[in-house]
C-alpha positions in Angstrom: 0.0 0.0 0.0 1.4 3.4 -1.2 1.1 6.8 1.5 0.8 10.0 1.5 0.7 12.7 4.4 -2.0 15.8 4.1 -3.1 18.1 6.6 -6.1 17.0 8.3 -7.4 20.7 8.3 -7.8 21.3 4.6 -9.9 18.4 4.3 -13.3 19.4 2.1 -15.6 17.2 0.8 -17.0 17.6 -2.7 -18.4 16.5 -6.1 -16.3 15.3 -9.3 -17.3 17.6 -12.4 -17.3 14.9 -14.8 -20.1 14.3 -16.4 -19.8 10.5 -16.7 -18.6 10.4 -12.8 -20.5 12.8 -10.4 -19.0 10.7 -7.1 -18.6 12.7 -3.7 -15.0 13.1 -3.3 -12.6 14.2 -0.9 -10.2 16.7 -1.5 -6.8 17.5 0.5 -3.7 19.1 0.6 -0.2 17.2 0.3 2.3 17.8 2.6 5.1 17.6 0.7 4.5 19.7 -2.5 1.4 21.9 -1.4 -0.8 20.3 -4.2 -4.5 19.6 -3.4 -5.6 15.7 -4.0 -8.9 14.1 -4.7 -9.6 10.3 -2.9 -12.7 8.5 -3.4 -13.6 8.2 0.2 -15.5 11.5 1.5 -14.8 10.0 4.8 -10.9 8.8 4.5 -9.4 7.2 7.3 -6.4 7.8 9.1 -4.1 5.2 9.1 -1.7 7.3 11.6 -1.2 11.1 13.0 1.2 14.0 13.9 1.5 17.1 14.2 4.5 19.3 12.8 6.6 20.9 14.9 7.2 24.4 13.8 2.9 24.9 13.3 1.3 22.2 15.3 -0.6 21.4 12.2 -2.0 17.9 12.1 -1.3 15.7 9.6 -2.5 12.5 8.7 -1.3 9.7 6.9 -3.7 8.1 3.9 -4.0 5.3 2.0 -3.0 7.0 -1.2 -4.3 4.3 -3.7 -7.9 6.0 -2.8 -7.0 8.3 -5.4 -9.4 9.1 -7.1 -7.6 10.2 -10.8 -7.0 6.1 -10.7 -10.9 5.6 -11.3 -12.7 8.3 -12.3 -14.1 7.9 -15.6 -13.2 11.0 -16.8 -9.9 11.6 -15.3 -7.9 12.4 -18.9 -10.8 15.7 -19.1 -8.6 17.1 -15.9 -5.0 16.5 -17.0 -3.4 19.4 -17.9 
């Protein structure tokens, strides 16, 4: 199982625009470059916590193979 790390309070739950899709998502922001990330789950669990030292932000660890650009059926619509 592939991780990632986002912060727990950017979390937002929302809709895919893709016509053929329409699934509640959940979006998030990485830790390590900043980007925002949609998973499949609008409820996804943590697998483990910290906070980081300089801001005391929380940050959670995900399963990142809930991703969900791997299965949304109009994921090539998004690419840049």
């Amino acid at each position: 199982m592939k991780t990632t790390e986002i912060y727990a309070d950017t979390r937002g739950v929302a809709t895919c625009t893709g016509r053929d899709c329409r699934q509640r998502i959940l979006w998030a922001t990485i830790v390590k470059s900043g980007r925002r990330m949609c998973f499949n789950d609008p409820e996804l669990p943590a697998l483990s916590t910290r906070h980081e030292p300089e801001t005391r932000r929380l940050i959670e660890t995900v399963d990142l193979d809930t991703n969900h650009w791997a299965t949304c059926a109009n994921a090539q619509r998004f690419k840049r």
